[in-house]
N, C-alpha and C positions, 0 to 999 in steps of 0.2 A: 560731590559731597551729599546732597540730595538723596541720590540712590541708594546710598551704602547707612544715610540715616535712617531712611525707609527701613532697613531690613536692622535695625539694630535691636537687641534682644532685650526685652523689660521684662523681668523677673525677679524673683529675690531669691539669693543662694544663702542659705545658713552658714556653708564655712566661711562667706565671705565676713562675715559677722565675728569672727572667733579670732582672738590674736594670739597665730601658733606659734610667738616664741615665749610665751607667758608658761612660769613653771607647770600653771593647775593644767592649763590644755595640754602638755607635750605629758602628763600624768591619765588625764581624758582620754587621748591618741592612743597611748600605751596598752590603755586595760578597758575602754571601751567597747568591745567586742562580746567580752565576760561579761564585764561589769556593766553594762547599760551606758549607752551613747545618750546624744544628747538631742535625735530624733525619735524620742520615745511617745509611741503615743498610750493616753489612759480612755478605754469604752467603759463606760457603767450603763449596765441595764438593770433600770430600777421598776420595782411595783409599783404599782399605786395604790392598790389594796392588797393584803395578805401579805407573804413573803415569797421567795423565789421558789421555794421548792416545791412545786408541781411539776407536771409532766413538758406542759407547754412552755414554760417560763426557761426550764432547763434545757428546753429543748433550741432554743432562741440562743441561748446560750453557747453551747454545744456549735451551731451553726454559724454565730459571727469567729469563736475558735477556727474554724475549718477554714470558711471563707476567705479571711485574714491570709491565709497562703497564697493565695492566688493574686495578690496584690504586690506590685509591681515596685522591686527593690528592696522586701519585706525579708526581714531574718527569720526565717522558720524557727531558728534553735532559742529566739527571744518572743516566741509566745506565750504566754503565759494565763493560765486561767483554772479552773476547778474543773473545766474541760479538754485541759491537757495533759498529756503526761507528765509535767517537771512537777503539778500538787499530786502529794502522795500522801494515804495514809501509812502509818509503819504498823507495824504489831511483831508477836516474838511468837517463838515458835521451836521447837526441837531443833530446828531444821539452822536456828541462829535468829535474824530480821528481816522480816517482812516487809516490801513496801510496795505497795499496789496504789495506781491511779484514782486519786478521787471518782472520776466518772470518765473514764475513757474507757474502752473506746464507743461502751453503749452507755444510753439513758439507764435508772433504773428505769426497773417491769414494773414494779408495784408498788404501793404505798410502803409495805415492811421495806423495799430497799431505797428510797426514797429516807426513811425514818434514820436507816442507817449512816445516808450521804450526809443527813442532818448532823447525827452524833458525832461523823469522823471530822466534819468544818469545825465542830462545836471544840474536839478536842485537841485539834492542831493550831498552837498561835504564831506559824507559821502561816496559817490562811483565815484565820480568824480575824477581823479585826483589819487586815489587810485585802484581802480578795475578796472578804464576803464580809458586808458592814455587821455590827455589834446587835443591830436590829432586825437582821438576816432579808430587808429589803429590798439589797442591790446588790450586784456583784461585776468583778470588775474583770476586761481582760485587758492586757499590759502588751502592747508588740513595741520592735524596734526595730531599723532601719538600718542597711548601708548605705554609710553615709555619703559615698559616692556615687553612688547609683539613684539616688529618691529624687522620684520629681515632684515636688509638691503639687501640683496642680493633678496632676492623674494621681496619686495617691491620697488626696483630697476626696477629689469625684469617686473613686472605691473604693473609700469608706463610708462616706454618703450613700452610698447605693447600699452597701450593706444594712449600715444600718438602718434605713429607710426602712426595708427586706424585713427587717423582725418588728419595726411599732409597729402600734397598736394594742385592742385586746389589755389596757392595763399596763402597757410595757412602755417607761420610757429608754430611750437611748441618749447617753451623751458622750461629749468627744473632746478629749485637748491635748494639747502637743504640737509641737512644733510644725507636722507638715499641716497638723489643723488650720492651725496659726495664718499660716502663709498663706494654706490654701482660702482662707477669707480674702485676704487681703491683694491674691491673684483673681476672687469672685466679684472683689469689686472692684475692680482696674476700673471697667465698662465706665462704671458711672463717677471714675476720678478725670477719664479723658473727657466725660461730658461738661464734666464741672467747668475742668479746665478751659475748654472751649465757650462757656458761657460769660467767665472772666473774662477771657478774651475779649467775648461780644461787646463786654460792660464797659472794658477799658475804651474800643474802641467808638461808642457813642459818650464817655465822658469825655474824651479827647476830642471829641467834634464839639462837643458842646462850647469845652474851655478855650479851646484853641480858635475857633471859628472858622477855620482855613483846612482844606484839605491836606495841605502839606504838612500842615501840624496835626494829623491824625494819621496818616499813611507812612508818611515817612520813620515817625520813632517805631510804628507796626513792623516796616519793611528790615528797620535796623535789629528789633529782637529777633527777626523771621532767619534772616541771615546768620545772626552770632548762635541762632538755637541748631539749623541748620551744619555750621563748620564743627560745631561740636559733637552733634550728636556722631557727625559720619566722621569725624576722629576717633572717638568713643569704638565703633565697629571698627575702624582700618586698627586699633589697638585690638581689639578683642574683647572688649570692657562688655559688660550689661551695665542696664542699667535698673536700679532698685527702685519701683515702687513707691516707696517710702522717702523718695530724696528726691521727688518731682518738686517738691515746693522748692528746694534747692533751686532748681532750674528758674523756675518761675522768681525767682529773689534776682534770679543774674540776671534773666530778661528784663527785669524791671529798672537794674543798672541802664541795661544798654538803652530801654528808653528814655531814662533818663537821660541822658547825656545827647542824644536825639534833640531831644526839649528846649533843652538848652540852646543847642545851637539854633532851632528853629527860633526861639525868643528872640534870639539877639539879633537873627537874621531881619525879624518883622523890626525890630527898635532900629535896625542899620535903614530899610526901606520908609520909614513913618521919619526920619529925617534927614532925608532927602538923597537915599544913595542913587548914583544912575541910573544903575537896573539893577536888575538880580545876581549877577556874577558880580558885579563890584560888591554887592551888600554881603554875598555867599561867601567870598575870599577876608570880606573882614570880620565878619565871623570866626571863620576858622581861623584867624588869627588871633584873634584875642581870647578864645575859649581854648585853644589846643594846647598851651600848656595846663589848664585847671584840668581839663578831659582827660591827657594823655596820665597827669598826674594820680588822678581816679582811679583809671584805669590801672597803673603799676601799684597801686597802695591795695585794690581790690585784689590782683592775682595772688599778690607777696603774703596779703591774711587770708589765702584760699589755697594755697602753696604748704600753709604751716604746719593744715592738717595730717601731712605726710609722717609728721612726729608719731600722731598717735599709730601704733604698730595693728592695725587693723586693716584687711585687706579692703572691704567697704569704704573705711575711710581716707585712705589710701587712694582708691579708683576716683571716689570723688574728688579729692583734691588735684588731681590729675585732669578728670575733666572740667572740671570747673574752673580751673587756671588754664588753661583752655579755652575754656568758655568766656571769661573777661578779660581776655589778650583780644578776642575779635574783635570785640568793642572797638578798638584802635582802629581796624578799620571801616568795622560795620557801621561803626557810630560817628566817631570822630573825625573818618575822611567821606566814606559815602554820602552822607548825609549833607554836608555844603555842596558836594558834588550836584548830587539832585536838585537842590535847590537854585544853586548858578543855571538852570533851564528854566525854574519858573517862570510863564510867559504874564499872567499878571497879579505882580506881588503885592499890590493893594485891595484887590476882592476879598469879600467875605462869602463864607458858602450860605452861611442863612444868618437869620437878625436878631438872632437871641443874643443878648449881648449880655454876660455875666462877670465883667471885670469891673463894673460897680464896687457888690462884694469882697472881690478879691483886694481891689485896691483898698477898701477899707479895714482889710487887715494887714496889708502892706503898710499904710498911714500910721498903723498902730503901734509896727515894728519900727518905723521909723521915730517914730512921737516916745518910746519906750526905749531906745537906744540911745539916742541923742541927748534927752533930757535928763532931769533928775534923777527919774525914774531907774537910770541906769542902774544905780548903785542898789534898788530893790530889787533889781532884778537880778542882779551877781548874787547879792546874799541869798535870793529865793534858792537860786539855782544849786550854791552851795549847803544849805541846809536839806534842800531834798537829795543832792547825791549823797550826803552822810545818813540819813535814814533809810534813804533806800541802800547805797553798801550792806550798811549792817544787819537789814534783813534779808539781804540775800544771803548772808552767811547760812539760814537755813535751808537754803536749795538743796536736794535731794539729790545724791550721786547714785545715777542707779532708776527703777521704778519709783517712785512715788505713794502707786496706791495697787491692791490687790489685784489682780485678774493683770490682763494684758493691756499695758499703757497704749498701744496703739489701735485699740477698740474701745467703744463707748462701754459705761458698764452695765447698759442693758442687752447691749449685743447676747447671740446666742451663744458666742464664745465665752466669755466670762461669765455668764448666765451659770452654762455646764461647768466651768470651773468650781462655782462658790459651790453648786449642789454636789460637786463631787468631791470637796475639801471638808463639805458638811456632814459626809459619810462614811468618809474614809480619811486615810492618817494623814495624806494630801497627793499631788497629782506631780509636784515636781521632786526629782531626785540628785542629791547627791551623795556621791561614792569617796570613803577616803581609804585610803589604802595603807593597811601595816605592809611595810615593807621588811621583811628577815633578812639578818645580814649573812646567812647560809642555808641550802635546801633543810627542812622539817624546820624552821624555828617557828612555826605556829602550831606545834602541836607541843610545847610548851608552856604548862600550868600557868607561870607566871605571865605568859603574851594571853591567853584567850582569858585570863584573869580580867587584867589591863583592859582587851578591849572592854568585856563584860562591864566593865565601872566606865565604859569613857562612853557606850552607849551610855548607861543612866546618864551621868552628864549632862548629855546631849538633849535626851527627849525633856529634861527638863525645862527648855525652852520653849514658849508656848507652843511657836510657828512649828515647830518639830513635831508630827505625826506623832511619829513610829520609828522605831530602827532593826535594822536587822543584819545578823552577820554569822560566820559558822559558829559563836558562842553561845547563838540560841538552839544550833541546831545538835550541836554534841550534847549538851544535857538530855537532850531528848532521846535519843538511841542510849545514852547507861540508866533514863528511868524504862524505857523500853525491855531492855535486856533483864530488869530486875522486877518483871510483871507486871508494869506500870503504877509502881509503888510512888506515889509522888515524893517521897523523902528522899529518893534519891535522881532529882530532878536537878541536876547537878555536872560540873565540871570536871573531867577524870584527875587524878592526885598525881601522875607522873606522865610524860610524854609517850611510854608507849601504850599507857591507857588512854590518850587521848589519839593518838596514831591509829590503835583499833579502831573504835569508834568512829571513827573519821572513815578511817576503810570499809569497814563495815556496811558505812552509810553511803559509799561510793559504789561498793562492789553489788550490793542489792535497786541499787539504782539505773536507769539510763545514763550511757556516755554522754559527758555534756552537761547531767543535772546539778553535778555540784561544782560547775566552773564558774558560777553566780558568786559560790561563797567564798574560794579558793583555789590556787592553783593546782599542779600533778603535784608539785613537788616540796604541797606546803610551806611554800618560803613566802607568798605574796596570797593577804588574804586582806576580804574587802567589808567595811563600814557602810551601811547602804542608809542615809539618812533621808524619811519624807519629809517634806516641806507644804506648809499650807500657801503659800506664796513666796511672791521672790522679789519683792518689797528691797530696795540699798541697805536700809536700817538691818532686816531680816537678816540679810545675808551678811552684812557687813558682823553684825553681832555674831552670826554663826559660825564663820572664821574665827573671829577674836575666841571666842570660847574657846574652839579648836586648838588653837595654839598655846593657848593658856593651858589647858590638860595637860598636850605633850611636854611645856615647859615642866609643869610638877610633878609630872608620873613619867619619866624617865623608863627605858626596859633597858637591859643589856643587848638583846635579842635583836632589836632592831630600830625603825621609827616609823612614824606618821607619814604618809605622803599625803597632800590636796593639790587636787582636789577632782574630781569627775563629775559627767553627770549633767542635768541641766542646770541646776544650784551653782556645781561647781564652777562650769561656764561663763557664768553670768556673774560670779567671782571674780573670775580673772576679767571680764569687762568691764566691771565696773572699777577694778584697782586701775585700769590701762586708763580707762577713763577720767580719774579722779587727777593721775599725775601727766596725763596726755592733753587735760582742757587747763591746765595751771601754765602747762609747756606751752600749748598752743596761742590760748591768751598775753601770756607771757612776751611770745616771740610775735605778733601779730603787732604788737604795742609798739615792738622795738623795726619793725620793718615800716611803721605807718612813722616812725620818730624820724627813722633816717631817710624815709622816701620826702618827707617833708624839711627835711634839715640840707639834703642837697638839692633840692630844689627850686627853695628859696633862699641856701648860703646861710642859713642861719640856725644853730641849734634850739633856739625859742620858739623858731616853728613848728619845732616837733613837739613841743611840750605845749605850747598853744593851743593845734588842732586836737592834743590828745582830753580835753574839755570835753566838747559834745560826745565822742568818742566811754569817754569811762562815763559821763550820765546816761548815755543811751543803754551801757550795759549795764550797769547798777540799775537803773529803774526796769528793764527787761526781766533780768535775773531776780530780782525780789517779786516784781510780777510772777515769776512761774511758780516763787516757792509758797507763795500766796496762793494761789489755785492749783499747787500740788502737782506742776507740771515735774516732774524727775529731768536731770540731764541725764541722759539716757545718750547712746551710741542714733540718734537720728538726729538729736538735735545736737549733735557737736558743731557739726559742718554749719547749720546755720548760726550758731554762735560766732563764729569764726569769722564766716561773711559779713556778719553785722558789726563787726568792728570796724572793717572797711565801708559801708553801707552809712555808719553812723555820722564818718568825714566828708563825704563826698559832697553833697549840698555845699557844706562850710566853705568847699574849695572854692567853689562858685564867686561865692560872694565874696570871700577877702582880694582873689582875682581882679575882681568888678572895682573895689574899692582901690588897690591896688594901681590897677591901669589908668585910673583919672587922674590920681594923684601925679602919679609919676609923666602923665602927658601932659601937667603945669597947674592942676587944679591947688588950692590953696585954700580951700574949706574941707574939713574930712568929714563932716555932715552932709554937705552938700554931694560927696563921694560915694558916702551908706547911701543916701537916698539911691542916686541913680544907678549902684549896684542894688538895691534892692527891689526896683522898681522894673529891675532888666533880669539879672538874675535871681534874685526873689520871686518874681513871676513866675521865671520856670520850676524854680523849688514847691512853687505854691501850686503850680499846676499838675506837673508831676505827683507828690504826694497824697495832691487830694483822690485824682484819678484812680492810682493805685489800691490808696486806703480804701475806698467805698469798693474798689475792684475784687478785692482780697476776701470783703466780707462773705461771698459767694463762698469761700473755702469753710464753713462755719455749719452748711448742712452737710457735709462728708460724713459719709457714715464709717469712716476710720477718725478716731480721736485723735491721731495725731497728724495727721493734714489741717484737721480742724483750728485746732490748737496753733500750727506753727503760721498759721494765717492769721491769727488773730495777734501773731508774737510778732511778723511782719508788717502787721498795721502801726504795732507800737511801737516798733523799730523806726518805720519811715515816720510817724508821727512824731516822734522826739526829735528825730535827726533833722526836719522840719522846720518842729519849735526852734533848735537852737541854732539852724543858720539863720533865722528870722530875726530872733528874737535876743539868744545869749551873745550869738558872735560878735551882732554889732554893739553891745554892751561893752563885750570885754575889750574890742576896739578903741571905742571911745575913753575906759577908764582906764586900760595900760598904755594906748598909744606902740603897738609894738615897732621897732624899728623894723624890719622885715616888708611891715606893711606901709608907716607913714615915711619911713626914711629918715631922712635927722632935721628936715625942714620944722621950720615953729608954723603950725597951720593954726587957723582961726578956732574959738572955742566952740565945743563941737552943738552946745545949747543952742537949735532951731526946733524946736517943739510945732510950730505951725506951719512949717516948709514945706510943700508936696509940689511933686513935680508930676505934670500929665503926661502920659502916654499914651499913643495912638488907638 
């Protein structure tokens, strides 16, 4: 397993990203080729003084155009620029319509034709305004990709080099799109495996610290090394990559399986400190009285990492795949190896060095006990209960979708979102989507009332602020009848019957390159396309821009045909975020109900599953208001750790009601006296674990991707809640329901010992 993890593939694939049975994608799929895919990339080469049109400036120009072919998986027919052939000027002439290349295939010679390239940008708003800003300081070229063929990382590195190839001299260059995107975040792999490895380092000197014993640092290391291992080289024997983006995933499961490691090594030193044999007797009763809480853990973590398989994403999909996977090891890696090992230790009373820091710990152990048992319990139910209904109800406002402008998974000083804002701030915007009139037989768009239609459902549209610009053949037929009529603007206008709009249309085909007007339309004018820019891609953004959408076609009805959505990158990110909106409702949903029933048979009682699900909905409630507080979006990366952290939020609790559990039911007769010495045993490992962790994770915090950053810092407050309330809530709610499950039906003593503490070794 080893070998075959070694050689398993980390990369990120965009279609794994895309859910192809979502209507807008199998629309995308369809007409993506014409209409612009959803690996589109936008260059803007901008002045810094003057405007572009000089010799040199256009010259820069002209040369990333060119360049751009040579780049590996690149559509030639989706280049697009004032240095290619698709921008044309038109003009009329005896002869009918004119239409000649803005500036292909040469530079102008001289200032007079220079003056001219000015006029014909000036009077095209087909390129005005769109390819060449309104202040005539930058200009844009537009490529796109096969979609099966693009490697992000080498198409990254050759456009880098190109445009490297023209700054200077005055000239910036910027870049965004999707293999941009990627290719950042394939540029910083490097220093995401260093991170990672440096967590590691941290984990494993706060584990020597807390644990004091070599077995309690090596061992939980050796149990995630293993469970990281079996997964990864199932991952390749399946064929899976793995994304970039979903390493913290990893790092969440690893931190299950040390957990559980923990565990067992606590109990093992509590089995040793009074007075087991040796180490195999201490090891065997260990695993015995932890392997049900462990193996427990373990099926409630697969069954809410399993559920992710609802949302129809092929990403989310893999991941749920491997990552139920990945905490099935556990069962062995953790749960039986781990006493295994330890039934060899030769002497289980040594300490590795004399820092002894369970002082500390035990005096928040004291506190959880002193806060459980007494009084206090009942403030601490209410507390508990008043912050999961504040924090619920601000979670309501979490953000399905991005959050905030640029690219959620970069900081917003990065260079990527950098180049975004400046290229949103000078143009109509940098992402696209496509909607498509669909006719319900060949020519129904060349139809007064359809190219009417669309013409009013573009205004519509650009009315919204994030909308740029739009563009479609409505803009471009007025243009060839004011063309044909001297370029009288009065009749800057839509023809009066379909086969004057049929001319025109032909017209503007036939004086054209093959190819140039399949942007706006098909051969057979039956499917013609809405191409709307976006300044961002913001849930709200998009979400609004559908809703409008549907709204129009709702009121402006054609006979002719309808609306299809959606294409495009906008579109895309449409259909992700609807999958997402009713795929994390699903997924939570059924995560609830597999941690009710992993718990209702395994303690025989249905109270059990409504019991443990406490910590569980406060850990998500205060997580999820957390991100919509600092603007984190549920976005397609952080599904999978949602999901996990349901599971993640019970796992400690199990411990401890276990603990309390087993004393009782071996003749104890105090349930105070119970909490304590499950808290004291298993408490300890919650306390140990979590802390190690939490200070572990902060290391995730310098990533120079924002959402690694981020979801470390949503892991800390995961494992800190899930912490707090096996500490603190569980043995509360203990104490004041008394649940049958746990005390049984015996009448035990009253659970008031506030000054009780029991020492350990």
């Amino acid at each position: 397993m080893l070998s075959q993890a070694l050689r398993v593939e980390v990369r990120a694939h965009l279609e794994d990203l895309i859910p192809g049975s979502h209507p807008y994608v199998k629309v995308h799929e369809r007409f993506k080729r014409d209409f612009g895919g959803s690996n589109a990339v936008t260059i803007m080469i901008e002045r810094e003084q003057g405007d572009i049109f000089d010799r040199a400036t256009l010259g820069k120009i002209r040369k990333v155009t060119q360049d751009l072919r040579l780049v590996k998986a690149v559509n030639e027919f989706q280049i697009t620029s004032i240095a290619s052939k698709k921008l044309k000027t038109i003009r009329s002439s005896t002869d009918g319509i004119e239409t000649t290349p803005l500036m292909w295939p040469d530079l102008p010679r001289d200032a007079a034709g220079i003056a001219r390239l000015r006029e014909a940008v000036l009077a095209n708003p087909l390129v005005y305004g769109v390819y060449v800003s309104t202040d005539l300081k930058a200009a844009v070229i537009s490529v796109d990709f096969y979609d099966s063929q693009v490697d992000y990382g080498k198409a990254f590195d050759q456009i880098r080099a190109i445009a490297k190839s023209v700054e200077g001299d005055g000239v910036k260059v910027r870049m965004v799109g999707a293999p941009i995107l990627f290719g950042w975040v394939n540029h910083y792999l490097p220093e995401t495996v260093h991170i990672f490895l440096a967590t590691i380092g941290l984990l494993v000197v706060l584990l020597f610290l807390t644990a004091r014993t070599w077995r309690g640092t090596l061992l939980p290391l050796l149990a995630g090394t293993v469970s990281a291992i079996w997964a990864l080289g199932a991952a390749r024997l399946i064929g899976f990559n793995v994304d970039p983006l979903v390493i913290v995933v990893a790092f969440l499961i690893t931190a299950r399986s040390i957990s559980h490691s923990v565990q067992l090594v606590a109990r093992f030193d509590d089995e040793i400190a009074v007075g087991a044999r040796d180490a195999a007797t201490a090891a065997r009763a260990s695993m015995s009285a932890l392997f049900k809480p462990g193996m427990l853990g373990v099926i409630a973590d697969a069954g809410c990492m399993l559920v992710v398989l609802l949302t129809p994403i092929t990403l989310m999909q893999k991941v749920a795949v491997i990552g139920t996977v990945w905490v099935l090891t556990i069962a062995v890696s953790a749960v039986v190896l781990t006493p295994v090992l330890l039934s060899w230790i030769r002497n289980p009373r040594g300490f590795a060095h004399p820092i002894d820091l369970s002082r500390p710990m035990q005096a928040i152990l004291d506190l959880a006990v002193h806060l459980g048992t007494s009084r206090w319990r009942y403030a601490m139910l209410g507390g508990a209960a008043i912050v999961f209904v504040v924090s619920g109800l601000y979670s309501f406002r979490l953000t399905v979708g991005d959050a905030n402008p640029g690219s959620p998974i970069l900081w917003p000083d990065a260079p990527y979102n950098r180049d975004a804002a400046a290229i949103n701030a000078k143009l109509p915007g940098t992402d696209r989507m496509f909607v498509v009139f669909a006719g319900k037989r060949p020519d129904a768009v060349k139809q007064p009332e359809v190219l009417d239609n669309i013409a009013e459902f573009q205004k519509y549209m650009v009315a919204q602020p994030e909308i740029g610009a739009s563009l479609s053949i409505a803009d471009v037929v007025p243009m060839a009848k004011k063309v044909l009529r001297e370029d009288n603007p009065r009749y800057l206008e839509l023809g009066q019957t379909p086969e004057e709009n049929g001319e025109l249309i032909n017209i503007m085909g036939n004086s054209s390159e093959p190819g140039d007007m399949d942007r706006f339309i098909d051969t057979k004018s039956q499917y013609a396309s809405v191409l709307l820019y976006f300044r961002d891609l913001q849930g709200q953004t998009i979400r609004t821009a559908v809703t409008r959408i549907k709204d129009y076609v709702r009121a402006h009805p054609t006979q002719y045909g309808e609306y299809w959505l959606a294409g495009g990158v906008a579109g895309v990110s449409a259909a992700i975020n609807e999958v997402l909106l009713s795929g994390q409702i699903e997924s939570v949903a059924f995560a609830f109900l597999v941690l009710v029933l992993c718990c209702a048979v395994a303690y025989r009682s249905l109270k059990a599953g409504i019991f443990f699900m406490v910590p569980v909905a406060l850990s998500n409630t205060l997580t999820f208001s957390f991100m919509a507080f600092h603007g984190i979006g549920m976005n397609i990366n952080t599904v999978p750790v949602a999901a996990l952290g349901i599971g993640l939020g019970v796992d400690y609790a199990f411990y401890v009601v276990d603990g309390v559990r087993e004393e009782l039911h071996a003749g104890g007769d105090s349930l105070a006296r119970a909490l304590i010495k499950s808290l004291n045993s298993a408490g300890r490992g919650v306390l140990i674990t979590a802390s190690t962790l939490i200070v572990s994770v902060v290391l995730w915090s310098v990533s120079s991707l924002r959402f690694q950053a981020e979801m470390g810092l949503l892991m800390a407050i995961w494992l800190g809640i899930s912490a707090f309330c096996a500490l603190f809530v569980i043995p509360a709610m203990i104490c004041v329901f008394r649940p049958a499950f746990i005390v049984g039906e015996a009448r035990l003593d009253a659970p008031a010992l506030p000054r009780c503490r029991v020492k350990t070794a």
